[in-house]
C-alpha positions as CSV (number, residue, x, y, z in Angstrom):
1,X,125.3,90.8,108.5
2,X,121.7,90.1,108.6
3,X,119.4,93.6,108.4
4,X,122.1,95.5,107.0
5,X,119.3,96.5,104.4
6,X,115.3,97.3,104.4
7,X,112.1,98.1,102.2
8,X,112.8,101.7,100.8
9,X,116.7,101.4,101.1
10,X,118.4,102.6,97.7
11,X,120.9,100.2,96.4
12,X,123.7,100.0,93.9
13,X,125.0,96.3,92.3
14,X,127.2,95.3,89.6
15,X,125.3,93.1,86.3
16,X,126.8,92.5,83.3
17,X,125.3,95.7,81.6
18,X,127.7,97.6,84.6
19,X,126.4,99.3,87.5
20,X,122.3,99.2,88.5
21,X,121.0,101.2,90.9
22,X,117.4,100.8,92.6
23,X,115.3,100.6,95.6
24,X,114.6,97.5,97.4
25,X,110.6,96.5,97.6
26,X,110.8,93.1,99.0
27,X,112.8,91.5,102.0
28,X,113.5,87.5,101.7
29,X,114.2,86.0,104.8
30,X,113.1,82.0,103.9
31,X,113.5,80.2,100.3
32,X,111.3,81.5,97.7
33,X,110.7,81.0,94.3
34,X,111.6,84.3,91.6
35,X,111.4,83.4,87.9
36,X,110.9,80.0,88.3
37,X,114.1,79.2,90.2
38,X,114.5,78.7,93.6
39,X,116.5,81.2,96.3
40,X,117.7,80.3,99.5
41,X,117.5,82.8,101.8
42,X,117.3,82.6,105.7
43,X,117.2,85.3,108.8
44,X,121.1,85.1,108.7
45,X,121.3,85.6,104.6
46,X,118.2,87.7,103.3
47,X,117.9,88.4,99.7
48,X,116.2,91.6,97.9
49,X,114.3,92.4,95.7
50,X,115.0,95.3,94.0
51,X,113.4,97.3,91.6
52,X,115.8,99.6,89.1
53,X,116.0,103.1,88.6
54,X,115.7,103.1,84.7
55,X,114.1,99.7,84.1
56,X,111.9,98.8,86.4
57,X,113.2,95.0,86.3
58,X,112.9,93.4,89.1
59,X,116.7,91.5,90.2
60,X,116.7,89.3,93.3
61,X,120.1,89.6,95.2
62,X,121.7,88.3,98.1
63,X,123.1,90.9,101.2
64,X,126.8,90.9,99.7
65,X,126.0,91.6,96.0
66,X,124.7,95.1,97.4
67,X,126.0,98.4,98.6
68,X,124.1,101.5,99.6
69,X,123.5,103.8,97.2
C-alpha cells in the first residue's frame, strides 16, 4: 500500500464537519511530531499532510483515511 499517494496528489477524507478535500504538501515516511503529538509513520505506512481546499488547515492523515479526489 505504501506510495499509493504523492506531493501534489488531490485528496478527499471524511472529519467530523463531513467530507474535506485538499492537496497533499508533505509526505511522512518516519515518526514526526504535528501539533504537539506524535505520529508514527514508516516506508510501509506514510502519513500526509494535507492542506484543504476551503481552509487551508493543515490535517495529518494516514494512507487508509484517504481517497483520490
Amino acid at each position: 500500500m505504501s506510495g499509493k499517494f504523492k506531493v501534489g496528489d488531490h485528496v478527499k477524507w471524511n472529519s467530523e464537519a463531513g467530507r474535506v478535500s485538499g492537496k497533499i504538501i508533505k509526505v511522512h515516511t518516519s515518526d514526526f511530531e504535528y501539533k504537539g503529538h506524535m505520529h508514527r509513520a514508516s516506508k510501509d505506512e506514510p502519513q500526509y499532510e494535507i492542506k484543504s481546499d476551503k481552509t487551508d488547515h493543515i490535517a495529518a492523515h494516514k494512507e487508509s483515511a484517504l481517497e483520490h479526489a
